[in-house]
N, C-alpha and C positions, 0 to 999 in steps of 0.2 A: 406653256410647254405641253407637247403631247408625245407621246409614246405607241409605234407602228409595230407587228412583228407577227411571227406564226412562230412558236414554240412544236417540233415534230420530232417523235420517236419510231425510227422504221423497223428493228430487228422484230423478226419475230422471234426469238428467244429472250429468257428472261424476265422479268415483271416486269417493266418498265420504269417513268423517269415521274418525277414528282417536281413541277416547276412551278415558282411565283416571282412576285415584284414589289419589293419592298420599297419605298420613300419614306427617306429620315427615320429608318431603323423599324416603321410602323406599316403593316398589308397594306398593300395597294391596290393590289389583281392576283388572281388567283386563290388558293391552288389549284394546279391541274394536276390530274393523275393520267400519264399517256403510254398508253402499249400500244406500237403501231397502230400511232392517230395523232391528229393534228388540233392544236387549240389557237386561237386569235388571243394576241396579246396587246390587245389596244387600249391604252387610255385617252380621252380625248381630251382633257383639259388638268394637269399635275403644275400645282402650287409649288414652289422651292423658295426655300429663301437663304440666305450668303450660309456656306459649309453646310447642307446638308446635301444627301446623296441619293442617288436612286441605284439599288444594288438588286441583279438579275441573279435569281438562285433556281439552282437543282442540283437535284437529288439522288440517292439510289432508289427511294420508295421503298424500302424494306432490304431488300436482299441485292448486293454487288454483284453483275453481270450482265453483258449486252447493254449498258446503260448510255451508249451515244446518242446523241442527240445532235438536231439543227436548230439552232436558232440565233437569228440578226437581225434585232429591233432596230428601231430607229427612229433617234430623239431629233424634236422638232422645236426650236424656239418660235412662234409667228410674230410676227411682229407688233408691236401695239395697234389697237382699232385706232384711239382718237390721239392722235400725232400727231403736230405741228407739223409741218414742210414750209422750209423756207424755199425762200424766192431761189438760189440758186441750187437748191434740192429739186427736179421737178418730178421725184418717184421716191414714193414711201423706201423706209429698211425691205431688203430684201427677209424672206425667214431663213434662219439658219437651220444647218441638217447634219444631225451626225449619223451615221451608218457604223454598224459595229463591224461588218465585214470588213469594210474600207479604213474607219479610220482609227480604230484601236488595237490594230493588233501589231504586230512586233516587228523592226524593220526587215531584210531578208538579208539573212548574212552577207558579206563579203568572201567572196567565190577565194580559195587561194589558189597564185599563181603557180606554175611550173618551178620558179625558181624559190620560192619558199616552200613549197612538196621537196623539193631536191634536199635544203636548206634542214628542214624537219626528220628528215629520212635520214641523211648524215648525224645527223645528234643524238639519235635511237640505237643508231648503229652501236657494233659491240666493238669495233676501234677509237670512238669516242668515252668511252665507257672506262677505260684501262690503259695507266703510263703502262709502259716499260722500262 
């Protein structure tokens, strides 16, 4: 497995972001320490074995503010070198790819319609609110 990304901090205000990459709770890569600048966050060859994790941390670096940041690694399983292929296999595993942009993040809401806006605005209301 390998691990793609650029870790970047643009404000110029504030001290900046304090990034690394931890596997199975132990340093991987880094730290990086970034005030508007960029670091490579490449590993080319990461060991895993069944439940452990590879966890993408940052930071304040000190002092809370201006502390955004960009960054979308990207995990790469390749596929074995010496693999069998059978006869009606006639191409290796493809390698698999996860992009954190693309594939970790959160679905995007369901938009509400006109008639549950309507629906919700009725029930708020101060006639729903009080018998008489």
């Amino acid at each position: 497995m390998s691990l793609t990304g650029t870790l970047k901090h643009e404000l110029p205000q504030g001290n900046g972001i304090r990034g690394r990459v931890l596997v199975n709770n132990q340093l991987a890569i880094g730290p990086w320490t970034l005030h508007q600048s960029t670091a490579k966050t490449d590993i080319k060859t990461i060991k895993l074995k069944k439940n452990q994790t590879i966890d993408f941390v940052v930071d304040i670096a000190g002092h809370l503010g201006f502390d955004s940041f960009v960054w979308s690694p990207e995990i790469k399983i390749q596929a074995p070198e010496f693999t069998a292929v059978s006869r009606n296999d006639r191409q290796p595993p493809l390698p698999q790819l996860w992009n954190y942009s693309q594939d970790f993040r959160k679905p995007a809401p369901v938009p509400v319609t006109p008639w549950q806006s309507l629906a919700q605005i009725l029930l708020l209301s101060n006639e729903f609110q009080f018998i008489d």
